[in-house]
C-alpha positions in Angstrom: 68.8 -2.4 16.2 69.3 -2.5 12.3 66.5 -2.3 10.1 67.0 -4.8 7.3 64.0 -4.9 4.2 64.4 -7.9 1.3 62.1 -7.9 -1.7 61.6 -9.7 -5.0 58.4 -9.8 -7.0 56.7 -7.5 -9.7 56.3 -4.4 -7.9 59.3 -1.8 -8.4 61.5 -2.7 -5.3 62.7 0.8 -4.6 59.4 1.7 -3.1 58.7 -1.2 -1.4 62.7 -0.7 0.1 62.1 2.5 1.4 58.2 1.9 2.7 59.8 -0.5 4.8 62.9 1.2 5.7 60.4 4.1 7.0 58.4 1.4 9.0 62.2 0.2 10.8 62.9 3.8 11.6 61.7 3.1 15.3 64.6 0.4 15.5 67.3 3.3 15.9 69.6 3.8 13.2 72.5 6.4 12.3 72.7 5.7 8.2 70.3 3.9 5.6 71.2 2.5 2.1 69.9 0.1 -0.6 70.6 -2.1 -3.3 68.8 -2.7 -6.7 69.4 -4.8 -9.5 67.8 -3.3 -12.5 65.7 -4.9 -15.3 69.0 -4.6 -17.7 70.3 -6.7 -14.3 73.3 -4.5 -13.1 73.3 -3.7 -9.4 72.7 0.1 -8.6 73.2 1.0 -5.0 72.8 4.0 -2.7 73.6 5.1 0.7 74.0 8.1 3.0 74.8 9.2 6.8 72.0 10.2 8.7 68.2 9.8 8.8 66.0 8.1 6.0 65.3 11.7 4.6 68.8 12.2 3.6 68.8 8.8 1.4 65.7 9.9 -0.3 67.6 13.3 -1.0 70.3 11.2 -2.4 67.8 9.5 -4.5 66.6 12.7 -5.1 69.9 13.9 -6.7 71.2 11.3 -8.1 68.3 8.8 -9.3 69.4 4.9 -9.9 67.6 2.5 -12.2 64.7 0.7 -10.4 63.8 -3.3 -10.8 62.3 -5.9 -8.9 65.0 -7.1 -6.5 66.4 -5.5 -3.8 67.8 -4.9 0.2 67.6 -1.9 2.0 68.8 -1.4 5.4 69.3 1.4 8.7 72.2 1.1 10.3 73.1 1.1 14.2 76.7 1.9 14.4 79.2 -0.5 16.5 82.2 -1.6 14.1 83.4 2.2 12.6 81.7 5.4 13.0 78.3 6.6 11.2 79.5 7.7 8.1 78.7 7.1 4.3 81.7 4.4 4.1 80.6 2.4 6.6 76.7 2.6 5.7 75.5 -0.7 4.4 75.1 -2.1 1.7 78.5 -3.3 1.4 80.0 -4.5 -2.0 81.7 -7.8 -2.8 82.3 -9.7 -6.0 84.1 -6.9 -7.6 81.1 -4.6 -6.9 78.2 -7.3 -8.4 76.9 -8.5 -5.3 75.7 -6.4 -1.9 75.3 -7.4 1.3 73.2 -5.8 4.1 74.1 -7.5 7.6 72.3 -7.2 11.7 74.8 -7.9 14.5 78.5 -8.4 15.4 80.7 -10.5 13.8 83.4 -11.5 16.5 85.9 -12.7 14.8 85.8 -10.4 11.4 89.3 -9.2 12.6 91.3 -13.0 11.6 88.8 -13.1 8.6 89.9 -9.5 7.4 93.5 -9.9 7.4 92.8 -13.5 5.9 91.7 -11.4 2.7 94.0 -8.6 2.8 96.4 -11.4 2.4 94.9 -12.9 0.0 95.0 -9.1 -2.0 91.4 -8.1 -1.6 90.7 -4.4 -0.2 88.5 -2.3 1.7 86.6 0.7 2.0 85.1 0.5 5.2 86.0 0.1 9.2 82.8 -2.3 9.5 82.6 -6.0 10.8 80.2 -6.1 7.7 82.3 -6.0 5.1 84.5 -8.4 6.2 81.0 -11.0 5.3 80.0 -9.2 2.1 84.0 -9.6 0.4 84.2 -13.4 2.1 80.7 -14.0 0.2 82.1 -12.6 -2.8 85.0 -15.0 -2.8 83.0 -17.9 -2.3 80.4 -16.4 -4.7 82.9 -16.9 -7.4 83.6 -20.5 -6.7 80.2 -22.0 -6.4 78.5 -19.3 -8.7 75.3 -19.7 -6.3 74.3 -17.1 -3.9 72.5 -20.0 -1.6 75.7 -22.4 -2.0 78.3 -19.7 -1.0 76.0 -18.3 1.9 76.5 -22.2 3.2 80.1 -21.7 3.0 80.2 -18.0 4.8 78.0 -18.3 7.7 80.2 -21.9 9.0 83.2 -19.1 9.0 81.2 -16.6 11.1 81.3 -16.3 15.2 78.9 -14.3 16.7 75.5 -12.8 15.8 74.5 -12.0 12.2 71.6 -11.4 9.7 72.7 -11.3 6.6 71.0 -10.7 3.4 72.4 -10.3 -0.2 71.5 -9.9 -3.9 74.3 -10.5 -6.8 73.4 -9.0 -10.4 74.1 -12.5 -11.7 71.2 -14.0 -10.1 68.5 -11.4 -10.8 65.1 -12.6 -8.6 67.0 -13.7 -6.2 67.5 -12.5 -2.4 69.2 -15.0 0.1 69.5 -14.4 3.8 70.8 -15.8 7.0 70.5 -15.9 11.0 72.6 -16.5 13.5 71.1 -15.2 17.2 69.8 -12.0 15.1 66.0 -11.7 14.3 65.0 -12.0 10.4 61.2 -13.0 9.4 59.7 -14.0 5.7 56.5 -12.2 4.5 54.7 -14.3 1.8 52.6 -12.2 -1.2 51.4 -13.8 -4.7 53.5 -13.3 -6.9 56.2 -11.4 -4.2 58.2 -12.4 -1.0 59.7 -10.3 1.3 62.3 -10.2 4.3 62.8 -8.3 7.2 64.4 -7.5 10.3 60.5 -7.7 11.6 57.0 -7.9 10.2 56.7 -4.3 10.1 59.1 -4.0 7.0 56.6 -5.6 4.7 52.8 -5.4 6.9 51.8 -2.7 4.3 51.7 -5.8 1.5 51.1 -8.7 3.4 50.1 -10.3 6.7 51.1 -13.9 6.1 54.7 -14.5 7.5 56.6 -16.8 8.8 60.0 -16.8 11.2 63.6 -17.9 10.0 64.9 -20.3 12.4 68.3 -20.6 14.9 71.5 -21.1 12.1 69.0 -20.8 8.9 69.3 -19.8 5.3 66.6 -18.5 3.3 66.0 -18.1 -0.6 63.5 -16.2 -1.8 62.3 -15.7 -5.6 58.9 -14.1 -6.9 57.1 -17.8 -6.5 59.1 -19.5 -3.8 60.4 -19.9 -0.1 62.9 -22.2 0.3 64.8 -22.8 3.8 67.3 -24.9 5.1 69.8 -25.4 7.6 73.9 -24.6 7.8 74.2 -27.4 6.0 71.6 -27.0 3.3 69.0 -29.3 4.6 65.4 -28.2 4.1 63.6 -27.9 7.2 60.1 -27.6 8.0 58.3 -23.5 8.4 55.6 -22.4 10.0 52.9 -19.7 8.5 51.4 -17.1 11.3 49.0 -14.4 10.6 50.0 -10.9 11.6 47.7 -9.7 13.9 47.8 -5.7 13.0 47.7 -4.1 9.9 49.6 -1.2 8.5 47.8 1.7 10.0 48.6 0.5 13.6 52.4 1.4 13.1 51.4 5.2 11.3 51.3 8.2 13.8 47.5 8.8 12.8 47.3 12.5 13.4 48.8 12.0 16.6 52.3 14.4 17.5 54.8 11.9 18.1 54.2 8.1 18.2 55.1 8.1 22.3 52.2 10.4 22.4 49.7 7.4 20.3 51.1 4.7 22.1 50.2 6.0 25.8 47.0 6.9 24.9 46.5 3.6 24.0 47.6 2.1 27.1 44.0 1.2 28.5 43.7 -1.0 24.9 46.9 -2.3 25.5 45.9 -3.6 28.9 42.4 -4.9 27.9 43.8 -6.5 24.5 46.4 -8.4 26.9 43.4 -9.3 29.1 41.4 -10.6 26.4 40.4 -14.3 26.1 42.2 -15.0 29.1 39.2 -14.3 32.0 36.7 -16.1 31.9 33.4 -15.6 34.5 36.1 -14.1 36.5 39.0 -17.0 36.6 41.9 -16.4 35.2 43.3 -19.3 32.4 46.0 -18.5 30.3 45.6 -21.0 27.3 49.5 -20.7 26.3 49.8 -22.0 30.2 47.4 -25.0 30.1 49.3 -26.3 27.3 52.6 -25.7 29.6 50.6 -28.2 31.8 49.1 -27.7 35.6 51.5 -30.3 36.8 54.8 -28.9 35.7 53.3 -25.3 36.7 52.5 -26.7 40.6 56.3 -28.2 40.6 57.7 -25.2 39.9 59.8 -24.0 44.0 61.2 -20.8 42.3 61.4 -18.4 39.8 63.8 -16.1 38.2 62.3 -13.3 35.9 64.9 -12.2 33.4 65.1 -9.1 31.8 66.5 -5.4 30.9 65.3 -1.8 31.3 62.0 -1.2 31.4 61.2 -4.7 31.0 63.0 -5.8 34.5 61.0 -2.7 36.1 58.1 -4.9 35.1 59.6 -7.9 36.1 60.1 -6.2 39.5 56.7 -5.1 39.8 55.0 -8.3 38.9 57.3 -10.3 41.8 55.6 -8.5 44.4 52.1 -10.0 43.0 53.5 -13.3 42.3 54.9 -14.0 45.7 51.8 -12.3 47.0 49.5 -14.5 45.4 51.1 -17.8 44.3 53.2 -18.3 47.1 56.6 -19.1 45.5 59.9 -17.0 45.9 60.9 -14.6 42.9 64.3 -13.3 41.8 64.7 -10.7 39.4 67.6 -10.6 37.7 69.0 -8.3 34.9 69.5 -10.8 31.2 73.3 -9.3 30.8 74.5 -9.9 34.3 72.5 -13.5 34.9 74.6 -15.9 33.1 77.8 -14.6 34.0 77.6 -15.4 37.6 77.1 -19.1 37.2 73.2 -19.2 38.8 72.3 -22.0 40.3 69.3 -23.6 38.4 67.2 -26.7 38.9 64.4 -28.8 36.7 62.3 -26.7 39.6 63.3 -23.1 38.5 61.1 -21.7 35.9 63.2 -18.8 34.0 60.4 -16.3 32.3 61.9 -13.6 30.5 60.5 -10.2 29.1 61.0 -8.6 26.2 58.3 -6.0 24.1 60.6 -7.2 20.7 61.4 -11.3 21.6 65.0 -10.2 20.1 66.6 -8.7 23.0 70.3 -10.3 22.5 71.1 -10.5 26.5 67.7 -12.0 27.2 67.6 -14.5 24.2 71.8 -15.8 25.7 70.5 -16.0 29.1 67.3 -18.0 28.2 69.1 -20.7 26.1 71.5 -20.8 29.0 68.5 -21.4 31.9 67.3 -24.0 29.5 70.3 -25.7 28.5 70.9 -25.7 32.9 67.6 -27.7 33.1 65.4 -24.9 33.8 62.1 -24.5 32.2 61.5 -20.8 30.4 58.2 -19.3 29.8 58.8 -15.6 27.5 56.4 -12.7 27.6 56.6 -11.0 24.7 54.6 -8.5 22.4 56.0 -9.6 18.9 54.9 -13.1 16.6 57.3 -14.8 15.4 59.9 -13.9 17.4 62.8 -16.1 18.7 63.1 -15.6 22.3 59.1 -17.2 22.4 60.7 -19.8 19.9 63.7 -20.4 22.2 60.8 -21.0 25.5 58.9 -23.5 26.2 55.7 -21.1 26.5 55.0 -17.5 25.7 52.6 -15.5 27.1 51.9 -12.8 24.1 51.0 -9.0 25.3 48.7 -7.6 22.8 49.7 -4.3 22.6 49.7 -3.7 19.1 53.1 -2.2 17.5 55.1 -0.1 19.8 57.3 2.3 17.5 58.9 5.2 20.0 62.3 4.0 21.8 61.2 4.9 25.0 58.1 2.0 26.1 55.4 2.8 27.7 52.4 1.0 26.7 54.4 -2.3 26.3 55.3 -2.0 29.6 52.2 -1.8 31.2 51.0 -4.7 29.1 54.2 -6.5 30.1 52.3 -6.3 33.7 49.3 -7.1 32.6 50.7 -10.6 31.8 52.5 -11.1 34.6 49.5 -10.3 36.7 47.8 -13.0 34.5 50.2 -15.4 34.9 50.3 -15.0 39.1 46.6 -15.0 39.3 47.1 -19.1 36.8 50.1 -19.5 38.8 47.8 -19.0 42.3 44.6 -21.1 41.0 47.0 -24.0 39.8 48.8 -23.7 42.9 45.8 -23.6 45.4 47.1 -20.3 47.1 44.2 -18.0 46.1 40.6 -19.0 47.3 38.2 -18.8 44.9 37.1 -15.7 46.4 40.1 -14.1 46.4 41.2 -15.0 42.9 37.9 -13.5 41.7 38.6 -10.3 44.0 41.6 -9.8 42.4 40.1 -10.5 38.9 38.4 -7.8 38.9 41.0 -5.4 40.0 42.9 -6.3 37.1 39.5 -5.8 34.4 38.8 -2.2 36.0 42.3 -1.1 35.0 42.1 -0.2 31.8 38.8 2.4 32.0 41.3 3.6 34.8 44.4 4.3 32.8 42.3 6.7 31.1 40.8 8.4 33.4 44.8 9.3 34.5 45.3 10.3 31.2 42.6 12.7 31.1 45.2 15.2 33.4 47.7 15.0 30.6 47.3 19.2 30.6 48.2 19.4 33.9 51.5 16.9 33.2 52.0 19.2 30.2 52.1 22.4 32.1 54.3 20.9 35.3 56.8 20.0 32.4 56.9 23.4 30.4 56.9 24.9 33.7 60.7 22.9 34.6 61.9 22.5 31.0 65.2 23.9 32.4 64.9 21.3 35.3 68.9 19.7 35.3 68.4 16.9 37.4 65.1 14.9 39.2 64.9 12.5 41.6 62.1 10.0 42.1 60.8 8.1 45.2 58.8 5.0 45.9 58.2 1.9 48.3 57.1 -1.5 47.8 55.6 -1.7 44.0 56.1 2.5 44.1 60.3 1.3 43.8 60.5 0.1 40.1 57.9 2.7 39.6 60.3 5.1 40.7 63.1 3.5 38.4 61.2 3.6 35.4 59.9 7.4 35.8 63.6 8.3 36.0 64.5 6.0 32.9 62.1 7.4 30.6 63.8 11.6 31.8 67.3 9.9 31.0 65.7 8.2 27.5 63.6 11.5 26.5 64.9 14.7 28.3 68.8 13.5 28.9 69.1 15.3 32.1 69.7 13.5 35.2 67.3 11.3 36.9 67.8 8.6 39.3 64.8 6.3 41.6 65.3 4.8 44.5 63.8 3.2 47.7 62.3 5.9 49.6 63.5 4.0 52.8 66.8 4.6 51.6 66.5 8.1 51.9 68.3 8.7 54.9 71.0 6.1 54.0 72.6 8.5 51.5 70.6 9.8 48.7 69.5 13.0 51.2 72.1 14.0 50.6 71.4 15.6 47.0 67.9 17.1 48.4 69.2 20.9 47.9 66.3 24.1 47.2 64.2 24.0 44.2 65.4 19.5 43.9 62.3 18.6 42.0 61.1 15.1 43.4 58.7 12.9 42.5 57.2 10.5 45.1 55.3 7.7 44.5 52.8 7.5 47.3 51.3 4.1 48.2 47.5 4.1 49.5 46.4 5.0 52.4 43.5 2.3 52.4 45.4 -1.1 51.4 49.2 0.3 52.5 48.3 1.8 56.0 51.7 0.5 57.7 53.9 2.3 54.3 51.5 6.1 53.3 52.9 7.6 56.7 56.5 6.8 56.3 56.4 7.8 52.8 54.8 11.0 53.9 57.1 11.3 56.4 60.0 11.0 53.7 58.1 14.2 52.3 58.3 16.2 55.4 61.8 15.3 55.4 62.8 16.1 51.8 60.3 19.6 51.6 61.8 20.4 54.8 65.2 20.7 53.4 63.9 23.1 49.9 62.6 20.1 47.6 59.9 20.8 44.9 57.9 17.7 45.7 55.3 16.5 43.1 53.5 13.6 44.4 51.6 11.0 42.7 48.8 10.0 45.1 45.1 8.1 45.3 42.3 10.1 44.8 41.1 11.4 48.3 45.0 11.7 49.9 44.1 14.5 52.2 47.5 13.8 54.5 49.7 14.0 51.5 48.2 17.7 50.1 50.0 20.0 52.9 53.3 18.5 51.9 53.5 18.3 48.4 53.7 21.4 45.7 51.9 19.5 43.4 49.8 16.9 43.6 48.6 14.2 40.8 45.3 12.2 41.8 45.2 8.6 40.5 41.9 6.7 40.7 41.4 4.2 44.0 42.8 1.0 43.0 44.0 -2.2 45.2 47.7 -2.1 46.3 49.5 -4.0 44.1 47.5 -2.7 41.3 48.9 0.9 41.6 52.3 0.8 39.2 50.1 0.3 36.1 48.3 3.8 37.2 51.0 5.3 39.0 53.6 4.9 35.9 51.3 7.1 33.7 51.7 10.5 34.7 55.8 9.5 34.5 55.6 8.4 31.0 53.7 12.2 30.4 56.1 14.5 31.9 59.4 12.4 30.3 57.4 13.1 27.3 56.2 16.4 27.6 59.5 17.7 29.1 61.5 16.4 25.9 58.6 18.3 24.1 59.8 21.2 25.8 63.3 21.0 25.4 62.8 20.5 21.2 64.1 16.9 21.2 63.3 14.1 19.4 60.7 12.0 21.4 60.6 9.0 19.2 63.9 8.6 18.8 66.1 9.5 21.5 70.2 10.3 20.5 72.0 6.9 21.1 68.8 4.3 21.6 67.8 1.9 19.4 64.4 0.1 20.1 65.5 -2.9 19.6 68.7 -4.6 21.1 69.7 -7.5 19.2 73.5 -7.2 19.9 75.2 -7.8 23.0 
């Protein structure tokens, strides 16, 4: 959720502030601010409502004093509405230090009439401040940023990142993490922090992750970090893997329209390094260890949105192929039921960021049951891999929009990957049939482009029902979370109503809202490897078109018995079964996209979203 930016070094930390507020935009936020302390080394600060653009304006308007240490930050509202009081930074210390802070701080209500007793005040309704005014206090008894930090964060319940600068220690930027994500960027003669790498990637692409119940201090020439209790503990240094251009638009519309055109890289960069002469071996899981994989008797796949539609997807494939029974469970709703897990169960969660709040509670939960945890994840350094005993990394490159799309497909790319280890460690695949399916999965990505070659088709069905109010979307087998995630990406993109189910269900209830001119989509499995499923879900077309439904079908090349049923008709290239959803989901991910297009909304960021969510 919040984008949070630290920087000390030579450079004029203004810029380097906003450059990476700019790159944390895609996290959602509703108000951005920053702090500076000057060369004369008093602490100038600035903050505004609204987008990043309205800061600068403030800037504009009313110019503060630059200097070499600072924190910016975007916020995503929970404590206290979006508004200039409750933007951060917020001000402790008698106004010489700020504080910039990620998360919820649970208790911030005992703390805050704790103060107000003691005769401090407030200006804001925000959790936040609560931290920046007890940091202040403690500020004034130890006199050290890092000392009082120590003090603070034993106080706190809940999840924080909290970073802060006081005038009296100019060169200075200390920061802390609780269950929130916060990573160090390491220059020469420069250091940064952010909420991720992208906050500092334009300068540097050596960085390393703050751990659980951390504290970091960083100065022009050092990285120091310890524990709670001020013991220095042991980093490690990672390389980021993409540079600065991969998170820029690069002529392209919006960045949802970059990121699914590069879907088919996303797929094949996943795929990379992991075939080899037409066997799958995952690395990451042959350090896991063959023998713990073959003792695994279930598994529970953990995750939310569009992650769990991948999750849902891939169980088909893994109970297909390996043999082993698969629950998929949604993170906020799996350790509240008390599941029953074993040494057996292996827990793999999904998540694009590795941040995801509900997934990162309900993996230390499976692990602290007995269960092992394997995350797949697209970002380094992040803390729900940390928090696993192995991660499977998708390599799709930065994914900035809200809405997902090409981390999703990568997500089943790697879950594919890990069924097809799964199978070979297991013994349930042949070597023929491994292979077989080997090269299903290396012919997807040539076509995922070929499906997005009838983007002007998508574009034209969506300008054509930009006043569409409400869509319904159909699928069986691995068509179902298809048909979920096509109506997730209308709600994210368009906000008009949009709801998937199980086509089977159809006459169970949901025919019910089939009225003339109901645009449906279908999801229509193969008539080659789903013989027993294409007639019923043609079947369900009759039925639906019968009673006045506009039906827009998404359908194999060479579908002759769907064409007399459907008003419109989107060809996908042959593909195996099970292999369909990472083709099917692309012309879904276009006309979400293109609608919004139509309707003058915001594609990248949708109203309400944020990418990236780190509270619960």
């Amino acid at each position: 959720m919040c984008g949070i930016v630290g920087y000390v070094g030579d450079s004029k930390s203004l810029e380097v502030l906003m450059g990476g507020l700019r790159r944390l935009e895609y996290r959602g936020y509703d108000s951005a601010g920053i702090a500076v302390i000057d060369d004369d080394g008093a602490l100038n600060t600035a903050k505004q409502a609204g987008k990043l653009a309205m800061l600068s304006g403030e800037l504009d308007a009313h110019p503060i004093n630059n200097g070499s240490t600072g924190i910016g930050h975007t916020r995503w509202a929970t404590h206290g509405a979006p508004n200039n009081e409750n933007a951060h930074p917020h001000l402790g210390d008698n106004g010489r230090l700020a504080l910039i802070h990620n998360g919820i701080i649970e208790n911030f209500s005992p703390l805050k009439d704790e103060l107000l007793a003691e005769g401090f005040t407030f200006e804001s309704e925000t959790d936040s401040e609560v931290a920046a005014v007890l940091l202040g206090r403690e500020y004034q008894r130890t006199g050290d940023l890092a000392a009082a930090f120590r003090a603070v964060v034993e106080r706190l319940d809940g999840a924080f990142t909290l970073l802060a600068v006081h005038q009296d220690q100019p060169g200075v930027v200390v920061g802390a993490r609780r269950n929130s994500p916060l990573v160090i960027g390491l220059g020469d003669g420069e250091n940064f922090l952010g909420s991720d790498v992208a906050a500092f990637v334009e300068y540097t692409r050596r960085a390393v992750a703050i751990g659980q119940d951390q504290i970091v201090t960083i100065t022009p020439d050092a990285v120091v970090v310890t524990d709670f209790a001020g013991n220095a503990v042991e980093t490690e240094e990672f390389d980021i893997a993409w540079d600065a251009s991969a998170s820029e638009k690069g002529g392209w519309s919006s960045f949802m329209a970059k990121e699914v055109s590069e879907q088919p890289d996303a797929v094949a960069n996943t795929l990379r390094g992991r075939i080899s002469d037409g066997v799958v071996v995952v690395p990451e899981l042959t350090e896991f260890g063959d023998e713990v994989l073959a003792g695994i008797r279930r598994i529970v796949i953990i995750a939310c949105g569009t992650a769990a539609y991948a999750g849902q997807t891939a169980k088909y494939a893994i109970e297909k192929w390996a043999q082993i029974p698969v629950d998929v469970e949604l993170s906020h709703e799996f350790r509240y039921r008390d599941p029953v897990l074993s040494d057996d169960t292996l827990v793999i969660s999904i998540s694009q960021s590795g941040e995801t709040m509900d997934t990162l509670m309900a993996v230390k939960y499976a692990r602290e049951a007995g269960a092992k945890a394997i995350s797949i994840c697209n970002t380094q350094g992040a803390t729900i891999p940390r928090e696993s005993d192995a991660v499977v990394y998708t390599h799709a490159g930065p994914e900035v929009a809200v809405a997902s799309t090409k981390a999703f497909v990568a997500q089943i790319a790697a879950l594919y990957l890990f069924a097809l280890h799964l199978a070979r460690v297991r013994g349930t695949l042949d070597a023929a049939g491994l292979a077989e399916q080997t090269a299903e999965l290396l012919a997807i990505p040539d076509k995922i482009a070929t499906v997005l070659e009838q983007g002007d088709t998508v574009r034209q069905l969506a300008t054509w029902m930009s006043d569409t109010r409400a869509v319904l979307f159909l699928g069986r087998h691995v068509g179902f979370p298809i048909a979920l995630e096509g109506a997730l990406k209308l709600k994210e993109l368009a906000y008009i109503h949009a709801e998937g189910f199980a086509a089977g269900e159809l006459k169970h209830g949901p025919i019910a809202l089939i009225e003339p001119g109901q645009p449906v989509f279908v999801v229509v499995p193969s008539p080659r490897g789903s013989a027993h499923l294409h007639p019923k879900v043609v079947s369900n077309i009759q039925e639906i078109r019968a009673r006045g439904a506009r039906v827009i079908a998404i359908a194999e090349q060479g579908d002759a018995a769907v064409l007399p049923f459907a008003d419109t008709v989107i060809h996908i290239p042959l593909a195996a079964p099970l292999f369909e959803p990472l083709l099917a989901v692309v012309p879904l991910q276009l006309f979400a996209m293109e609608l919004s297009v139509a309707k003058g909304l915001d594609v990248d960021q949708p109203r309400n979203l944020a990418k990236s969510v780190t509270v619960e």
